[in-house]
C-alpha positions in Angstrom: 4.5 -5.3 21.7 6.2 -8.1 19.8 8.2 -8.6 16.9 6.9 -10.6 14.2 9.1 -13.0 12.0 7.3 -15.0 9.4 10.4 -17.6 8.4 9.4 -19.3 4.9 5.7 -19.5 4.8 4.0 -21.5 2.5 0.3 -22.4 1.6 -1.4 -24.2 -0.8 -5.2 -24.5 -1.3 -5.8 -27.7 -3.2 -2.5 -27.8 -5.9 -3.1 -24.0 -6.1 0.3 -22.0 -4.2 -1.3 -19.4 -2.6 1.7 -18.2 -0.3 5.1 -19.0 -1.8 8.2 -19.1 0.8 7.6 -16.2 2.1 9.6 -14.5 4.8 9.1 -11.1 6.3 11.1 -9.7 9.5 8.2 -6.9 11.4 10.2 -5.0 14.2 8.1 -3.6 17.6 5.7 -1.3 17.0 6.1 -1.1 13.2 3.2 -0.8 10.7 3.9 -3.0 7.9 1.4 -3.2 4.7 0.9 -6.1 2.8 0.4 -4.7 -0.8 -0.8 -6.3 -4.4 -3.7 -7.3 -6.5 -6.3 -9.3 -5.7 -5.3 -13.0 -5.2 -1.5 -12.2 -4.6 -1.4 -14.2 -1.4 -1.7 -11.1 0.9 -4.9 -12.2 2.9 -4.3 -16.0 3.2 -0.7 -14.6 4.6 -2.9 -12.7 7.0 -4.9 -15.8 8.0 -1.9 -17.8 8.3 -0.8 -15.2 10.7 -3.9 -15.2 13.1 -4.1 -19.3 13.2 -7.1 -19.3 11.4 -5.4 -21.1 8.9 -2.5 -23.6 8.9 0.9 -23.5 6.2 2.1 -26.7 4.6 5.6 -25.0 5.4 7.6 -23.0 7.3 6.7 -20.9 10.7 5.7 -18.0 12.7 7.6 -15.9 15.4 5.7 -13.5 17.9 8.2 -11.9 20.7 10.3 -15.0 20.1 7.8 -17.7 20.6 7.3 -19.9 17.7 3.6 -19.7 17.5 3.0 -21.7 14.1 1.2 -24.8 15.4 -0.8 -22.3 18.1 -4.8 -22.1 17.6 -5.9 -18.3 16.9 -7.2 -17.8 20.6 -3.6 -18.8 22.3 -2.1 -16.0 20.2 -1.5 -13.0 21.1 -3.2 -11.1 18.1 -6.2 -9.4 17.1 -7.9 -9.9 13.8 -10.2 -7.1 12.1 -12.4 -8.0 9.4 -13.2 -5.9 6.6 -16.7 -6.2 6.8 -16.9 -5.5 10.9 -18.9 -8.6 12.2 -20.3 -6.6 14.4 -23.0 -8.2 16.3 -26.0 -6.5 15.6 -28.4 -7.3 18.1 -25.9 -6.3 20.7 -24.8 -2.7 21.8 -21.6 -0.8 21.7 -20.3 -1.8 24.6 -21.7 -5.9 24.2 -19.7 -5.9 21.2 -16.0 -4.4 22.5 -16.6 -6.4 25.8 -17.1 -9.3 23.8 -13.7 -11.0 23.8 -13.1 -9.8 27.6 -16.0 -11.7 28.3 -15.3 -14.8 26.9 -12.2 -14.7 29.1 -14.1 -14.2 32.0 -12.4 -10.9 33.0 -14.0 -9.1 35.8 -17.0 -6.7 35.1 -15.5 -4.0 37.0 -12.3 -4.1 34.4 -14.6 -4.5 31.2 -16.3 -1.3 32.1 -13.4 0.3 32.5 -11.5 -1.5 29.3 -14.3 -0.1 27.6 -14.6 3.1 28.4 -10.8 3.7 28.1 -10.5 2.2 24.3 -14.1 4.1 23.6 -11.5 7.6 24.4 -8.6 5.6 22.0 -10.9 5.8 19.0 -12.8 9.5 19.8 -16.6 7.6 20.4 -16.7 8.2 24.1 -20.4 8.0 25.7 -22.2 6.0 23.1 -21.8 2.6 25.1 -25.4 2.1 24.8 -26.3 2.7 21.4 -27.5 -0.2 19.0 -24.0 -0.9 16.4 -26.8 -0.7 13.6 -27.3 3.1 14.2 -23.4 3.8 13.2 -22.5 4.7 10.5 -20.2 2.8 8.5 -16.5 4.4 9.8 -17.8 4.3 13.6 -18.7 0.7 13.1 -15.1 0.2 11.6 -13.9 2.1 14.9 -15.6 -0.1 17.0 -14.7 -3.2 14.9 -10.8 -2.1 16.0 -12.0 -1.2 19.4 -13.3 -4.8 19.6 -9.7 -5.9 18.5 -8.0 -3.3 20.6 -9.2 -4.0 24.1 -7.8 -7.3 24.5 -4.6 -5.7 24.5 -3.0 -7.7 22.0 0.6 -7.8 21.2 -0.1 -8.1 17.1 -3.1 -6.3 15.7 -3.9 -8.3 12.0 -6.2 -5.9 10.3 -7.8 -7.8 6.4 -8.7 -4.5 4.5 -10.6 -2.4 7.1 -11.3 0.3 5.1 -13.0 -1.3 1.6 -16.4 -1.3 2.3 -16.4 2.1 3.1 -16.8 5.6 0.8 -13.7 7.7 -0.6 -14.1 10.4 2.0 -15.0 8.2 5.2 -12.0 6.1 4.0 -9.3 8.8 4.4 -11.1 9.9 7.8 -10.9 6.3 8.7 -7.3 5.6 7.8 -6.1 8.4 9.3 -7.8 7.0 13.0 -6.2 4.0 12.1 -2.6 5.5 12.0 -2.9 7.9 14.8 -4.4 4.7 17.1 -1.5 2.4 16.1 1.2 5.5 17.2 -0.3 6.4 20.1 -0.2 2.6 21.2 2.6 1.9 19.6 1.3 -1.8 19.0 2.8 -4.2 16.3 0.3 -3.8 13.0 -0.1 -5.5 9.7 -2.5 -3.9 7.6 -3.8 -6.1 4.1 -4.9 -3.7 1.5 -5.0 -3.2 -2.5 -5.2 0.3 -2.3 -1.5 1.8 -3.0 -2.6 5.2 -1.5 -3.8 3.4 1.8 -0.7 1.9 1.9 1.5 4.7 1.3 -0.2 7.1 3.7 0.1 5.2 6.8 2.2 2.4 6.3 6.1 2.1 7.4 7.0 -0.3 5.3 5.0 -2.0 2.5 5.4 -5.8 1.3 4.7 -6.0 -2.7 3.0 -9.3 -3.1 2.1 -11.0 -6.7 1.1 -14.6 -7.2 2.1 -15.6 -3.5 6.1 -14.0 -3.8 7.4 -11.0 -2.3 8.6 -8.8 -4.7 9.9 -5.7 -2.5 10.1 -4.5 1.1 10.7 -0.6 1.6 9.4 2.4 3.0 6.4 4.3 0.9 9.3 6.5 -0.6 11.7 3.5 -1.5 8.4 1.5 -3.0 7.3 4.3 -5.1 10.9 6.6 -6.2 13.2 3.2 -6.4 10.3 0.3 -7.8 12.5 -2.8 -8.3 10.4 -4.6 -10.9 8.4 -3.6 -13.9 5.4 -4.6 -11.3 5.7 -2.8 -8.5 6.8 0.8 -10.8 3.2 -0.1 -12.5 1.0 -1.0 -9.5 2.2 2.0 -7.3 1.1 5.2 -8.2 0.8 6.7 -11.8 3.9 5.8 -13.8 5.3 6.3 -17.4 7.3 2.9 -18.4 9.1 3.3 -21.6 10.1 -0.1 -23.0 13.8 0.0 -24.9 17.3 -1.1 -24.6 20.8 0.8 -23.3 22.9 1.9 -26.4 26.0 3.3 -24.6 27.5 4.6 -22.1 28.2 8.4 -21.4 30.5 9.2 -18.5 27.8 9.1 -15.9 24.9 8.6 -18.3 23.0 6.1 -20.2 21.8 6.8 -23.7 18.1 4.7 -24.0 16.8 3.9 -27.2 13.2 3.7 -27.1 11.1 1.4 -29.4 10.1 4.2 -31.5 13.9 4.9 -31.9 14.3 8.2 -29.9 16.9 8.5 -27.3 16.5 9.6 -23.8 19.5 10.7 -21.3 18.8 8.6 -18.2 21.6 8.4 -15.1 24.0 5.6 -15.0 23.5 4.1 -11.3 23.4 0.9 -12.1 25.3 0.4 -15.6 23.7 -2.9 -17.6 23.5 -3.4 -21.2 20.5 -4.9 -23.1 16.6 -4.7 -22.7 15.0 -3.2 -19.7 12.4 -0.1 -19.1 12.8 3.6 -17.9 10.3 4.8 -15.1 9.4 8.2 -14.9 6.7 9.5 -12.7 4.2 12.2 -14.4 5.2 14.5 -11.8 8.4 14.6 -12.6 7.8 15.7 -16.3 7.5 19.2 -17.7 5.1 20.5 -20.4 5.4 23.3 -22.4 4.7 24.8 -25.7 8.7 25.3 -26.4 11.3 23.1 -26.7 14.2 22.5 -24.0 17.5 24.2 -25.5 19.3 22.6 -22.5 20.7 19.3 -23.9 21.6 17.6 -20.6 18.0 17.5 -20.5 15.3 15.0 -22.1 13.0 17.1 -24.8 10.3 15.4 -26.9 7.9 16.7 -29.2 4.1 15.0 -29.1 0.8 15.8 -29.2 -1.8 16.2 -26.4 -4.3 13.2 -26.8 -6.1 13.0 -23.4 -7.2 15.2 -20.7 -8.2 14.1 -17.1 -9.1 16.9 -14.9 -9.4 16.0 -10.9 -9.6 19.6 -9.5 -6.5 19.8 -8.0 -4.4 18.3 -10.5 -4.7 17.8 -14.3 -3.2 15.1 -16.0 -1.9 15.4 -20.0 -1.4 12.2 -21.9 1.2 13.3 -24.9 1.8 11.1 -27.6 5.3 11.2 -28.8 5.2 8.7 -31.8 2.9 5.6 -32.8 1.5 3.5 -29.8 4.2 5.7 -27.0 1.9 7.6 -24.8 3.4 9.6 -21.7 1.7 10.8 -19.0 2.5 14.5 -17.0 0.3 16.6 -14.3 0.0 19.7 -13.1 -1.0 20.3 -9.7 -3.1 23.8 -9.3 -4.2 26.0 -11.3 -2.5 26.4 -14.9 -1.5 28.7 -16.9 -1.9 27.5 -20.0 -5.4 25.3 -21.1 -4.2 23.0 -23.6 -6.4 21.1 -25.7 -6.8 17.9 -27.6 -5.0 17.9 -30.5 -2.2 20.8 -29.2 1.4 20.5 -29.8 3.3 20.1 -27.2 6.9 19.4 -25.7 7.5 17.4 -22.9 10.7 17.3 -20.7 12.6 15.6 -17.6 15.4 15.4 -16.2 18.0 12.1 -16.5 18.0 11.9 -12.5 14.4 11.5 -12.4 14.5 8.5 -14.9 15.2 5.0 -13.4 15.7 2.3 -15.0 14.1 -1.1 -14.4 15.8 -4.5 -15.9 13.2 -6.8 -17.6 
C-alpha cells in the first residue's frame, strides 16, 4: 500500500478555481475523508487523483513515484463511482473480472481473484446472478469488489454511499470500513455527509471553495473546529457571535450580542470579535437555575421541539434573535413544552472559542 502526497494541486475549469493549492500528506493504509459542501473542490481533487483529469499546477506522489503526468490506467488506483457503473447485461462475476480481463490475466487467476474478493465483501456464491437483481448496497459491494480485485495500491472512492437509503447506507459504510482494515489498503473517501465521515474516516480534509480548511481526526474536526465553517458544517452546533471583555485568571468573560456574559476557558487568550462553540450535548436543561457561578446559567424559553426517538432536541431562546440548541439522549424526565421556562447551563471548558 502507498503513501499518497498531493504537493500543491491546482485546477481550474474555464477561469473558475475549482482546486486551490492544495496539499495533503495520506500515510499507508490510512482512510482519509475529503469533507465539504457541494462544489468545494472535493471530487475534482478526486479526479485529479485518478488521472482522469489533469491540474494546471502542482503534482501527485504514490509510494514515491511522481505520478502527475500518468494516464488513469498506469496508476496504481482504483476508482468507485457513486452511481456503480455496473454493467448490466453482464453477471457478477463479468463485472469484477472486468478490469483483470482487460489485462489479459489468466482465467485460472480471475476465477480465483473472484471468488476470493466475493468472501472480502460477504457475497460468496452469487457469481452468476444478473447485477440488476441486487439490490442497491450489494451492487455498491460489487462496484468496490470491481475496484478491489485489481489489487490496487490507492482505492479513490467519489461518494459510494449517496444513492443509497439511510439504513442500507450505515450497513454499507460500515462494509466499507471493515474491507479497507482488513486490507489495510490506502483509501480516500469523497463524501458530504459529516456522519459518513466521522464514523469511518481517520482523518477528514475540510474543503470549501477549493481550500483546505482543517486536517484532523473525527474528534479533533468536531471538539476543536478551527473556523466558524467547519464548527457549523460538522455536527449540530451552538455559535454565539460576541467579543472578549477581559480576562480572568484562566478565564474569558464573553459578551454576547444581546449583552449577557458567558465564562469560557482562556486557552488561547485574544481580544476582540470572534464566536463561542458549544455543542447541544454539552448543555444542561433544567427548570432551576445554576447556583454554581463557575458555571454558565441562562434563563430562556423553549421555542422548538424535535423529537428523533432516541434523542430530543430543545431550542431555548435566551433573548431576541439568540437561539441555543441542547438534547437529551433517552428517555426524559421531564416533557417540556413550547412556551416553558427554562434554564440552560454549561460548563466554560466545553465552550471554545473561534476567532472571526
Amino acid at each position: 500500500m502507498s503513501k499518497v502526497d498531493i504537493k500543491n494541486i491546482t485546477k481550474y475549469y474555464g477561469d473558475v478555481l475549482a482546486v486551490d493549492n492544495v496539499s495533503i500528506e495520506i500515510e499507508k493504509g490510512e482512510l482519509i475523508g475529503l469533507l465539504g459542501p457541494s462544489g468545494c473542490g472535493k471530487t475534482t481533487l478526486l479526479r485529479v487523483m485518478s488521472g482522469f483529469l489533469k491540474p494546471n499546477g502542482g503534482s501527485i506522489f504514490m509510494g514515491g513515484n511522481d505520478v502527475t503526468e500518468l494516464p488513469p490506467e498506469k496508476r496504481p488506483t482504483s476508482l468507485v463511482f457513486q452511481n456503480y457503473a455496473l454493467f448490466p447485461h453482464l453477471t457478477v462475476f463479468e463485472n469484477i473480472a472486468f478490469g483483470l480481463k482487460v489485462k489479459k490475466v489468466p482465467m485460472e487467476q480471475i476465477r480465483k481473484d473472484v471468488k476470493e474478493i466475493l468472501k472480502v465483501i460477504d457475497l460468496e456464491g452469487i457469481e452468476d446472478r444478473s447485477v440488476s437483481q441486487l439490490s442497491g448496497g450489494q451492487q455498491q459491494r460489487i462496484a468496490l469488489a470491481r475496484g478491489l480485485v485489481m489489487k490496487p495500491e490507492v482505492l479513490l472512492l467519489d461518494e459510494p454511499l449517496c444513492n443509497l437509503d439511510a439504513k442500507l447506507r450505515v450497513e454499507t459504510r460500515d462494509h466499507i470500513k471493515r474491507i479497507q482494515q482488513s486490507l489495510g489498503i490506502t483509501s480516500v473517501f469523497v463524501t458530504h455527509d459529516q456522519e459518513e465521515a466521522l464514523s469511518i474516516c481517520d482523518r477528514i480534509v475540510i474543503m470549501k471553495d477549493g481550500k483546505v480548511l482543517q486536517i484532523g481526526t473525527p474528534e479533533e474536526i468536531y471538539g476543536k473546529p478551527t473556523s466558524k465553517f467547519a464548527a457549523d458544517f460538522i455536527g449540530k452546533s451552538n455559535l454565539l457571535n460576541g467579543k472578549i471583555d477581559q480576562d480572568e485568571k484562566d478565564l474569558n468573560a464573553f459578551v454576547l450580542e444581546s449583552g449577557q456574559k458567558v465564562l469560557v476557558e482562556n486557552k488561547d487568550a485574544y481580544s476582540g470579535n470572534g464566536n463561542v462553540l458549544i455543542r447541544p450535548e454539552n448543555i444542561s436543561i433544567s427548570n432551576e437555575a445554576k447556583t454554581d457561578a463557575s458555571v454558565n446559567c441562562l434563563e430562556g424559553e423553549v421555542d422548538y421541539i424535535t423529537y428523533l426517538g432516541e434523542v430530543t432536541y430543545y431550542r431555548v431562546a435566551i433573548s431576541k434573535g439568540v437561539q441555543i440548541l441542547t438534547s437529551i439522549y433517552g428517555k426524559c424526565e421531564r416533557s417540556w413544552k413550547v412556551g416553558s421556562k427554562v434554564f440552560i447551563s454549561w460548563n466554560p471548558s466545553d465552550a471554545l472559542l473561534i476567532k472571526e
